[in-house]
Backbone bond lengths (Angstrom), bond angles and torsions (degrees), N, CA, C in turn:
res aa  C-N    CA-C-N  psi(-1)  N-CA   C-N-CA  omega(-1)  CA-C   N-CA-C  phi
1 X - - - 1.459 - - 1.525 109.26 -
2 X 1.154 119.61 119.81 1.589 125.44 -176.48 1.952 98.15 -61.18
3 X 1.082 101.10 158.93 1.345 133.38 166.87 1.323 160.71 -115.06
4 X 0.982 135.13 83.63 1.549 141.56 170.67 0.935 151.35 -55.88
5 X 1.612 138.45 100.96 1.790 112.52 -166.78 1.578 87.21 -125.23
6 X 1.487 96.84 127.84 1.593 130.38 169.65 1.225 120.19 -89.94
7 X 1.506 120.39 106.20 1.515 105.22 172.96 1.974 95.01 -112.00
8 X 1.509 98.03 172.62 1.513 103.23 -144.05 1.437 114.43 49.40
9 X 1.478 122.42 72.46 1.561 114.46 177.74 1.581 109.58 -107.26
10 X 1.070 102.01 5.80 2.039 113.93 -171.92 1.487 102.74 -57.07
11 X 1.473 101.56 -55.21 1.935 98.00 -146.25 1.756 91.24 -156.01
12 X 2.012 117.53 150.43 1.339 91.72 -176.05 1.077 90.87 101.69
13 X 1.898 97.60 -176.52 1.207 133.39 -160.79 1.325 100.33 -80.92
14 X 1.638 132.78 -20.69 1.006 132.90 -166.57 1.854 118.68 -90.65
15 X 1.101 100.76 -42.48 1.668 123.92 156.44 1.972 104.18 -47.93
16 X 1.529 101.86 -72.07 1.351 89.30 170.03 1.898 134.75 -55.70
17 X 1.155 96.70 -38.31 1.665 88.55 172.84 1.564 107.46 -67.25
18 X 1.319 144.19 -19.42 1.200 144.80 -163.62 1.747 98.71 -82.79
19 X 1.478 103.16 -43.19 1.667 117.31 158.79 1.619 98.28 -33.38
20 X 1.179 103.28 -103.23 1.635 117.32 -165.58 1.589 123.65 -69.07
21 X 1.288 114.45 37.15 1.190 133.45 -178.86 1.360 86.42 -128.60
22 X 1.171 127.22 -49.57 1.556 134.04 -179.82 1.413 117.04 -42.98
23 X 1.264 103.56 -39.74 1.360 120.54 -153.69 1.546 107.49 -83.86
24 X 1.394 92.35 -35.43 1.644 98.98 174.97 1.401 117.79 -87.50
25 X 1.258 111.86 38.74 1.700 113.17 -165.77 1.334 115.25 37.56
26 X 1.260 141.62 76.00 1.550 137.64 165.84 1.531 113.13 -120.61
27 X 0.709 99.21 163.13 2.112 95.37 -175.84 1.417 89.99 -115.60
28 X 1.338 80.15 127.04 1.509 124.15 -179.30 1.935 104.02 -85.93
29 X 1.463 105.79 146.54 1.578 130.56 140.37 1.174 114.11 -141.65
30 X 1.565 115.61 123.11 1.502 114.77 165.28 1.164 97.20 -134.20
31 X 1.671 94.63 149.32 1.465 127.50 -176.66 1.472 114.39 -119.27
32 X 1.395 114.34 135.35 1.218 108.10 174.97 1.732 106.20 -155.37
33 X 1.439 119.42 167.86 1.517 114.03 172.69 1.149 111.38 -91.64
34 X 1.609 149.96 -6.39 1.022 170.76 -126.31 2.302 103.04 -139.47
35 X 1.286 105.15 79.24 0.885 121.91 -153.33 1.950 115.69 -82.93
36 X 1.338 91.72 -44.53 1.336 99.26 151.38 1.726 132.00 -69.86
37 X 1.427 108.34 -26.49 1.690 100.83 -167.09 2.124 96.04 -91.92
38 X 1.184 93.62 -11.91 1.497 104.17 -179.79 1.576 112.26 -79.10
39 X 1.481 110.63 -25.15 1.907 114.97 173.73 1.681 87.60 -72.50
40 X 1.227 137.47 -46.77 1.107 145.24 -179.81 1.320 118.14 -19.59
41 X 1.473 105.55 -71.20 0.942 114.69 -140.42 1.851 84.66 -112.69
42 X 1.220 134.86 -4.51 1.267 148.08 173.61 2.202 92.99 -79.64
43 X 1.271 116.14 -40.32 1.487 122.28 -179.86 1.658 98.24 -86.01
44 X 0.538 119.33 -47.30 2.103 111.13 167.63 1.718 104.86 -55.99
45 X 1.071 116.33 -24.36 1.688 111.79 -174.81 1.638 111.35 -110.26
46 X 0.924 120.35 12.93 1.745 133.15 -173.48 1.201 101.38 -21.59
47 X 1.223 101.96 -55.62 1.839 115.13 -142.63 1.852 97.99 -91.47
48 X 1.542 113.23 1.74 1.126 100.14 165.84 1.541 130.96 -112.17
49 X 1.100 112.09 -178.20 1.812 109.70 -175.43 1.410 104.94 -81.65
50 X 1.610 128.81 107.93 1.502 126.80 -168.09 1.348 88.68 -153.18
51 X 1.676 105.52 144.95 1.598 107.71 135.89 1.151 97.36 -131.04
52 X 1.573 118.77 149.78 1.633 142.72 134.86 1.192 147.52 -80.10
53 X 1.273 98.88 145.48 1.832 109.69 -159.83 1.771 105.70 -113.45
54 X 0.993 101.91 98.29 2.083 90.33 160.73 1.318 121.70 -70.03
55 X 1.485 123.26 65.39 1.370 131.86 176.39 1.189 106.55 -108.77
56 X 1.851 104.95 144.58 1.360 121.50 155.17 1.526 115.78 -79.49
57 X 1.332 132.30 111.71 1.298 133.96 136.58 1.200 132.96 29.98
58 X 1.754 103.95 -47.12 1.795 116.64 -146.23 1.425 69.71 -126.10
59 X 1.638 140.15 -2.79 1.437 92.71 -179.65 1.318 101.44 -117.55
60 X 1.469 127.24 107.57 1.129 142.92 -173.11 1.551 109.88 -52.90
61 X 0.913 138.79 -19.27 1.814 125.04 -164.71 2.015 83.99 -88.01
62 X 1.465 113.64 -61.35 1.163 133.43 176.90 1.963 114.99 -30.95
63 X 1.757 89.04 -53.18 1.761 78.85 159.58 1.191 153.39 -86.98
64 X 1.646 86.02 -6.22 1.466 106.21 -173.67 1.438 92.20 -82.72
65 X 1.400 134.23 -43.96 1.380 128.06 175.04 1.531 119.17 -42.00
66 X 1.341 114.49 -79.35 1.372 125.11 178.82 1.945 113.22 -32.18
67 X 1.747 114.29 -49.00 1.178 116.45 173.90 1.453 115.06 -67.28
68 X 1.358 117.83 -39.15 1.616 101.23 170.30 1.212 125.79 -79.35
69 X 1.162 131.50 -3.02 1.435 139.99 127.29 0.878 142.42 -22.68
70 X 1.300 114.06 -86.66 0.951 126.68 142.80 2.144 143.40 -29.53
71 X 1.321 89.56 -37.93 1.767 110.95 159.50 0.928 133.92 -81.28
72 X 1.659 114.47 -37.74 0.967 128.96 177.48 1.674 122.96 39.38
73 X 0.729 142.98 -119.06 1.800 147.44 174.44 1.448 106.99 -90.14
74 X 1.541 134.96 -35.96 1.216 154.62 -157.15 1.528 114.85 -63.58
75 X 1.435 109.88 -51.22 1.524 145.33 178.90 1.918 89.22 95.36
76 X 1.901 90.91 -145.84 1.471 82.75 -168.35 1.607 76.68 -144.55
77 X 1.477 113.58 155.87 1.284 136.71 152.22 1.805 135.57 -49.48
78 X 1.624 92.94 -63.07 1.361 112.14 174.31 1.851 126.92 -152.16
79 X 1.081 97.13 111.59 1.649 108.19 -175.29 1.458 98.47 -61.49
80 X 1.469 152.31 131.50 1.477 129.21 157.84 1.580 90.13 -112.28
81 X 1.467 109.79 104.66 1.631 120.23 159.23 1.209 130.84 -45.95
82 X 0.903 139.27 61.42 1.417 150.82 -132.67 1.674 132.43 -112.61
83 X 1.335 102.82 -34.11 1.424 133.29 -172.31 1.603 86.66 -58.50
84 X 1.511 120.03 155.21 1.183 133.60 161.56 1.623 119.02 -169.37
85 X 1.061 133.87 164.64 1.601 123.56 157.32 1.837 90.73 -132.65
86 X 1.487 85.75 155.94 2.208 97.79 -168.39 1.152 68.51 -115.49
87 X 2.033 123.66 161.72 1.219 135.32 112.44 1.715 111.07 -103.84
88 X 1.219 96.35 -162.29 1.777 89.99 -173.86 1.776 74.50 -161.98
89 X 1.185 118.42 161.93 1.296 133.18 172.47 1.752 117.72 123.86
90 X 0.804 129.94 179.91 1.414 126.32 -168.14 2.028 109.54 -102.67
91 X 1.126 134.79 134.82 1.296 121.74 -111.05 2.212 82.71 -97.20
92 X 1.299 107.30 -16.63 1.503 97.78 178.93 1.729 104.55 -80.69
93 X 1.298 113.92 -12.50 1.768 105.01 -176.12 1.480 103.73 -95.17
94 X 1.293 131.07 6.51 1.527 131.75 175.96 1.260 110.79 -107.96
95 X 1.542 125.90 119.65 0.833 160.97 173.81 2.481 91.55 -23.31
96 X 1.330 109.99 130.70 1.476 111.96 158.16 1.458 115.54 -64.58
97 X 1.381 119.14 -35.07 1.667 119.84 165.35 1.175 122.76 -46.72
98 X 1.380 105.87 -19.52 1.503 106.64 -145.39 1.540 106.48 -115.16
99 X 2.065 109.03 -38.19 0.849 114.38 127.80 1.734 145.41 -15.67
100 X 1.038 85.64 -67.68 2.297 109.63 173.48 2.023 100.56 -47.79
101 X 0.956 94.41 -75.04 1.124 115.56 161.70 1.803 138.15 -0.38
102 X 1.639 77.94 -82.98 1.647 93.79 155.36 1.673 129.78 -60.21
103 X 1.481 111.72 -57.69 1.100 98.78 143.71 1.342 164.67 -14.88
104 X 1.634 94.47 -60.14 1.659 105.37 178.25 1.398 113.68 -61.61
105 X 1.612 106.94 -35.46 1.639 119.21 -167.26 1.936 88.53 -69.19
106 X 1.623 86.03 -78.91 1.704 101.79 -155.34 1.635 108.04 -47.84
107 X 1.302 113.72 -3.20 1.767 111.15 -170.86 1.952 94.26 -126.92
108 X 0.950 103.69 -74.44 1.559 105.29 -164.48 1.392 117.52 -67.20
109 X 1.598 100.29 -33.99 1.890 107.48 169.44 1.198 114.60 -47.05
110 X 1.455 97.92 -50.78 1.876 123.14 -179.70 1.319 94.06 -46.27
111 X 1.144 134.49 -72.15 1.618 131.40 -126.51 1.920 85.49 -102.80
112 X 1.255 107.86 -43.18 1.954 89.75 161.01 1.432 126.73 -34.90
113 X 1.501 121.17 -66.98 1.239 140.75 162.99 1.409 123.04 -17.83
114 X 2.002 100.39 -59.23 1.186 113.62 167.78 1.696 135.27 -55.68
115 X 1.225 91.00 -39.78 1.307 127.87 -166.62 1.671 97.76 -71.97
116 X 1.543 121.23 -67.27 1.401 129.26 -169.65 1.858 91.92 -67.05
117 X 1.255 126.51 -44.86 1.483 113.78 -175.83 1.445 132.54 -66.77
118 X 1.391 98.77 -9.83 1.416 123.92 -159.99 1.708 102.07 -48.95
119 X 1.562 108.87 -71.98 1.446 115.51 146.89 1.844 143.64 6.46
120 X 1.389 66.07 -63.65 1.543 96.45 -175.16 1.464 115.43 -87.43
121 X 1.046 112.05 -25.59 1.377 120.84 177.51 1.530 116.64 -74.15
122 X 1.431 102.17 -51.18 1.866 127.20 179.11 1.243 78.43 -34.71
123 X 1.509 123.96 -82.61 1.618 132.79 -131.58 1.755 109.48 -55.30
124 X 1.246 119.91 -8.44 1.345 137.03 -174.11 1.144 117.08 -117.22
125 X 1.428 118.83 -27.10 1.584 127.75 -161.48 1.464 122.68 67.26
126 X 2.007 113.71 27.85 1.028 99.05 -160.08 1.272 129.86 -89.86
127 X 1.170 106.28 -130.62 2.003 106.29 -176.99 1.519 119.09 -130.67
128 X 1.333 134.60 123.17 1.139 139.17 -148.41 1.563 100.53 -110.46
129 X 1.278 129.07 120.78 1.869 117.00 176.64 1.269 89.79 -162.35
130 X 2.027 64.36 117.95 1.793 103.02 -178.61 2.302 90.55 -85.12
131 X 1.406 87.73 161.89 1.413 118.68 177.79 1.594 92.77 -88.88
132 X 1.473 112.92 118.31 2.084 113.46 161.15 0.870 75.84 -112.65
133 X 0.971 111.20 -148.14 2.241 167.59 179.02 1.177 126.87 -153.31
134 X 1.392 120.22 170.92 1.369 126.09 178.17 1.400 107.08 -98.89
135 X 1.728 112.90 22.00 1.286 109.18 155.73 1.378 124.30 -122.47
136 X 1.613 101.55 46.81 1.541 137.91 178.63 1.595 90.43 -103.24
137 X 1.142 135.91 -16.57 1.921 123.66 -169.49 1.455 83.12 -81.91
138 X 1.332 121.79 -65.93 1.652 116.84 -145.71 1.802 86.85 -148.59
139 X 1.211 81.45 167.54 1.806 89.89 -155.05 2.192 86.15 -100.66
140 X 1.427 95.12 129.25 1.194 129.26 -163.69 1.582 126.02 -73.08
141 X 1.078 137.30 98.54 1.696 119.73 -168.98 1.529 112.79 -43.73
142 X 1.138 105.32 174.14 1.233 105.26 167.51 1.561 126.75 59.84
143 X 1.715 107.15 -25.77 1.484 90.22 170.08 1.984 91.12 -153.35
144 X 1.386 96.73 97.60 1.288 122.57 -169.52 1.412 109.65 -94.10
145 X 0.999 127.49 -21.12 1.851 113.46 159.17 1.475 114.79 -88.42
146 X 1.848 109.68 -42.03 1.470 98.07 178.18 1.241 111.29 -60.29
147 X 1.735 131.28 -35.78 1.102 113.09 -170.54 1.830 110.06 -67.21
148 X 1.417 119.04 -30.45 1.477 114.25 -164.72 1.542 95.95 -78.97
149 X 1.516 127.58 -13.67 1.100 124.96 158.13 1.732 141.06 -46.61
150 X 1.737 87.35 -39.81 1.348 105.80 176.28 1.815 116.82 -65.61
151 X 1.477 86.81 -45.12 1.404 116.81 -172.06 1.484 91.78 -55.56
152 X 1.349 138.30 -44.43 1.350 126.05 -166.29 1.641 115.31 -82.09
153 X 2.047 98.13 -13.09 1.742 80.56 167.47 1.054 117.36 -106.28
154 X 1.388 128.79 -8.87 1.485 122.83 138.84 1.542 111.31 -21.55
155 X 1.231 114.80 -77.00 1.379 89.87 -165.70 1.806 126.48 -93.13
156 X 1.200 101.86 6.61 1.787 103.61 153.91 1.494 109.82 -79.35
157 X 1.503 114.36 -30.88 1.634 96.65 162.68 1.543 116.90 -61.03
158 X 0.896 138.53 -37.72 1.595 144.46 173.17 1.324 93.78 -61.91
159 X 0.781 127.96 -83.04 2.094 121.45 -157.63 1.382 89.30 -63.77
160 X 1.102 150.57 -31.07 1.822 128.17 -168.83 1.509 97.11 -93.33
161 X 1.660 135.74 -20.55 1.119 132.62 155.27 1.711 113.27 -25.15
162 X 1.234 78.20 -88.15 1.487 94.34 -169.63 1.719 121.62 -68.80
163 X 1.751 128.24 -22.53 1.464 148.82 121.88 1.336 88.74 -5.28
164 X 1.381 113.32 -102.55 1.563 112.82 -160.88 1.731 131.38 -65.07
165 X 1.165 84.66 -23.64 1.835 97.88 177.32 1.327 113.57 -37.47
166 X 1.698 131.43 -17.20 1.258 108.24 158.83 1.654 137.63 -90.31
167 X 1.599 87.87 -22.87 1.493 120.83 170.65 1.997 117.66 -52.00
168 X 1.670 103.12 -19.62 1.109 112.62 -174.57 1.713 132.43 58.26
169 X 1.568 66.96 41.32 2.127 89.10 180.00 1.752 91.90 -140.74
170 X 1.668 81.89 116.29 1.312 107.07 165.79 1.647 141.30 -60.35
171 X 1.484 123.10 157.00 1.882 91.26 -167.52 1.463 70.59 -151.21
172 X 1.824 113.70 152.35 1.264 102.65 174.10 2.298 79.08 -177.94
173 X 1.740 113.56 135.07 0.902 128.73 -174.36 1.881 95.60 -87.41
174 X 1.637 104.22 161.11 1.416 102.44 143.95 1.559 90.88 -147.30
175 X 1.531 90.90 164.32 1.634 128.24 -155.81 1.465 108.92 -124.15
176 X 1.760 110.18 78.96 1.368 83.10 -177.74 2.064 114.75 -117.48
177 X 0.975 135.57 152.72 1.428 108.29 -173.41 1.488 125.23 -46.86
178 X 1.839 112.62 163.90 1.529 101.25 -150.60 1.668 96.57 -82.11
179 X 1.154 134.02 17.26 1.667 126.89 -174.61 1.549 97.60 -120.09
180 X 1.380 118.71 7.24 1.868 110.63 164.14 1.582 89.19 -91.66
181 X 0.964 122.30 -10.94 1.807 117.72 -176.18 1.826 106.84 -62.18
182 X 1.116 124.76 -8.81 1.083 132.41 -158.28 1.831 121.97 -132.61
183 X 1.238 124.47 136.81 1.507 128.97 -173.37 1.619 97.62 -51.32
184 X 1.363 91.52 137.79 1.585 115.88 -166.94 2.442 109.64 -45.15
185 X 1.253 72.25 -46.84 1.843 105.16 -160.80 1.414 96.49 -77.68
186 X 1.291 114.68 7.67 1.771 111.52 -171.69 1.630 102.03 -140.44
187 X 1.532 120.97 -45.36 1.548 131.39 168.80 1.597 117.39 -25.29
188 X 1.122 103.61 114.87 1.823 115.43 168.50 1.793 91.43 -75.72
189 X 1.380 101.78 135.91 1.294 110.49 165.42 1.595 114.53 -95.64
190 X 1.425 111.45 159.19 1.061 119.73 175.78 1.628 134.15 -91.86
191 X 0.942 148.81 155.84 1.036 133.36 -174.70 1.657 108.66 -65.87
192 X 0.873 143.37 -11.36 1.703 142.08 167.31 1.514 106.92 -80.11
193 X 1.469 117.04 -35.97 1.193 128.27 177.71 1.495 117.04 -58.77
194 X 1.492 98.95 -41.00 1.663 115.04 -177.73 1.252 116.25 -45.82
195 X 1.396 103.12 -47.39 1.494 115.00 -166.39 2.036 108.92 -104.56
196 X 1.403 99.12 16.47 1.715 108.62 149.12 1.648 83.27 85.67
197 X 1.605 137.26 10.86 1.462 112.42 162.78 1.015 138.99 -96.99
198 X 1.821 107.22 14.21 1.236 107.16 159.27 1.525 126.07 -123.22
199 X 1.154 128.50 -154.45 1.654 119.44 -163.92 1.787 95.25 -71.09
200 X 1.636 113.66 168.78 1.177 120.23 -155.37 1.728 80.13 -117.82
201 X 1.249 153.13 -40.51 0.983 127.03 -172.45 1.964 90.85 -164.10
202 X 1.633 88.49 -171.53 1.513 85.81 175.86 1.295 126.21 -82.35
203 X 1.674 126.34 -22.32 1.225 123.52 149.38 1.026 148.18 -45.69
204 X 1.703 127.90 -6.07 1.246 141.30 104.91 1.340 121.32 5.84
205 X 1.799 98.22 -91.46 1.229 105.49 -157.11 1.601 113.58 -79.45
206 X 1.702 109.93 -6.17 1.570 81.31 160.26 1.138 123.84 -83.26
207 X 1.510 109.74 -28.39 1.662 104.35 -178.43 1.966 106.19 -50.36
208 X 1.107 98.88 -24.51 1.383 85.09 169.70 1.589 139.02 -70.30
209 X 1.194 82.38 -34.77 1.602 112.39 160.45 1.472 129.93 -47.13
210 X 1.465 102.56 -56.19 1.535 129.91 126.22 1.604 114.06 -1.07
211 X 1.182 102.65 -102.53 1.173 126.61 174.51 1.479 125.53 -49.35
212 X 1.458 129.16 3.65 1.423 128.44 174.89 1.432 74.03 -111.76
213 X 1.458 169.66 19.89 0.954 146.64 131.18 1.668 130.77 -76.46
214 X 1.494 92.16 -5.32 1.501 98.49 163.05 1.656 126.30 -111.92
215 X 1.682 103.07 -17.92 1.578 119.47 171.04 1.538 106.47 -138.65
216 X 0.940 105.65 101.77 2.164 119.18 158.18 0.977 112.72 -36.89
217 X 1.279 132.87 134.81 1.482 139.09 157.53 1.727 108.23 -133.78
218 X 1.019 135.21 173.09 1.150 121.08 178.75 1.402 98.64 -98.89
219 X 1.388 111.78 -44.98 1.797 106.76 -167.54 1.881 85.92 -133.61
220 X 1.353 108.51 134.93 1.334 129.54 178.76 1.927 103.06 -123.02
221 X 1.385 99.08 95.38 1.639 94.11 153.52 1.174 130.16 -86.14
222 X 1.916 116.61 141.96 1.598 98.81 179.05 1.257 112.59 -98.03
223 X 1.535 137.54 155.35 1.161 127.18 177.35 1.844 126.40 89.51
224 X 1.271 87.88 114.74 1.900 99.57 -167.05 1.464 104.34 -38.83
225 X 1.430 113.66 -59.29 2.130 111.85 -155.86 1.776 88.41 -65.58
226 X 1.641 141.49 -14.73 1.257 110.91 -152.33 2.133 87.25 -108.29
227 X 1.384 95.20 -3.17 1.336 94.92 -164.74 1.539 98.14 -82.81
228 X 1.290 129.18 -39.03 1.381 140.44 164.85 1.667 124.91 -59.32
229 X 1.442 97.20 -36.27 1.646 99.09 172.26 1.836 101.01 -65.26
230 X 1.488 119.41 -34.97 1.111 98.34 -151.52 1.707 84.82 -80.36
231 X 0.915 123.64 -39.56 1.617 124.91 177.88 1.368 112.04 -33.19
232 X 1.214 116.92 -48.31 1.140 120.05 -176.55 1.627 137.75 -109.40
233 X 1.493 118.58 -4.59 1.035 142.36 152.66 1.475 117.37 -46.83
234 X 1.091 126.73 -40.99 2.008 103.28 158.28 1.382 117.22 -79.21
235 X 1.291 111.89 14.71 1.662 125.68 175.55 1.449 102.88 -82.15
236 X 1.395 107.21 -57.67 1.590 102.51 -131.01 2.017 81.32 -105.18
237 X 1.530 76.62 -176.77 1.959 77.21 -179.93 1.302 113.36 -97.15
238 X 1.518 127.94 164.99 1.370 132.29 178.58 1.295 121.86 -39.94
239 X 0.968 104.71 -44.84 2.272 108.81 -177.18 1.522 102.56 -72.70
240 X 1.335 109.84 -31.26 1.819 98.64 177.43 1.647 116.57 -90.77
241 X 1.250 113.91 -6.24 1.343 133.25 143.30 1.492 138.50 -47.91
242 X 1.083 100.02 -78.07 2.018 119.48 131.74 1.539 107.67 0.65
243 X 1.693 91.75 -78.61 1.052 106.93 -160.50 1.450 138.51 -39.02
244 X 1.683 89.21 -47.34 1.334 140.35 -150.33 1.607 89.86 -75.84
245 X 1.338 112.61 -74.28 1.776 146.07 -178.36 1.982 84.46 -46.54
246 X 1.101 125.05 -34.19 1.959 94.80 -159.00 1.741 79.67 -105.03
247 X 1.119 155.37 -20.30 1.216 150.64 -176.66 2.138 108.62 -65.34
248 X 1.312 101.30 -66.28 1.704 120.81 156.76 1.255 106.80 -38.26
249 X 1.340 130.49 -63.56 1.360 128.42 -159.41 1.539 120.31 -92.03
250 X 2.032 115.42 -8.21 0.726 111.68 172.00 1.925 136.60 -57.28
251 X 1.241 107.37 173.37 1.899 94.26 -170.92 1.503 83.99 -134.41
């Protein structure tokens, strides 16, 4: 039976891929720090083959536990890197804690994850997909660490690409805007969203998720206007760049 370990699996894109991973009979692990919404969503999945972990990300002994556990002798199929925290606000009115913070998860959680699965992955040859955004093209108003956050797994997806490419474990990002990050019935849409050009909910983006398990890409954007900016963003000049990024991202 193939295998999955989900971190951020509570709520989101991560809850939903645990959905449609479900569906295809795969045995599930998701991890999350969110301890209550994780019995949750562990009681919506009864009837499937899962265990859960109440781990933080950043605390390495904690993930390394849950994943060898979870792996046990078997290895694992597919890591989905997932964990994140968003802020939104302008980067001098957000707290440096809070700042720190984001980071540790969206950068060091990441590369923990990576790091403890690495192992586990070899033994299968499997496939590693980290969580970006589409505020991995150009760095984003309003949320200036998550976006330089993104930007940093962009490019650990590139160096662990090609890192593992002999090992025969696959690595490949997806990019989807930062309001599919969120339960459908609660998501602020975006102004690209408004007008139906970007993803319609998070069930979307796992099926997409889905779907890099049957075709590799290295970097998968979701959504037409962000798929064209990136096309065209070493085209055009910085201010129409700018431009481009606060129009999409507006609320």
């Amino acid at each position: 039976m193939p295998s999955i370990f989900i971190t951020g699996a509570a709520s989101g894109i991560g809850r939903a891929s645990a959905q449609r991973f479900a569906a295809e009979g795969w045995r599930l692990g998701l991890a999350d720090i969110d301890a209550e919404t994780l019995s949750r969503v562990h009681a919506e999945l009864a009837s499937a083959q899962l265990q859960v972990y109440v781990v933080d990300v950043c605390d390495e002994q904690a993930l390394a536990a849950a994943l060898a556990d979870f792996c046990a002798e078997e290895g694992l199929d597919v890591l989905l890197n997932n964990a994140e925290v968003a802020l939104h606000g302008a980067l001098h009115e957000i707290s440096l804690a809070a700042h720190r913070q984001l980071i540790e998860v969206n950068v060091l959680g990441l590369i923990h994850a990576a790091w403890l699965a690495y192992p586990h992955l070899c033994r299968r040859q499997g496939l590693l997909i980290n969580m970006s955004s589409t505020t991995a093209i150009f760095g984003t108003p309003q949320r200036a660490s998550y976006s330089a956050s993104k930007f940093a797994v962009r490019g650990l997806t590139e160096a662990l690409a090609n890192e593992w490419a002999d090992d025969g474990v696959k690595v490949c990002d997806l990019m989807p805007p930062l309001s599919a990050a969120t339960d459908p019935e609660t998501a602020e849409q975006s102004w690209a969203e408004r007008l139906r050009l970007g993803p319609p909910d998070v069930l979307d983006i796992a099926e997409q998720v889905w779907q890099l398990t049957q075709e590799r890409r290295l970097h998968n954007l979701v959504g037409l206007p962000f798929k064209l900016l990136s096309t065209l963003s070493g085209w055009l000049p910085d201010t129409a760049n700018r431009r481009i990024m606060q129009l999409l991202s507006r609320r």
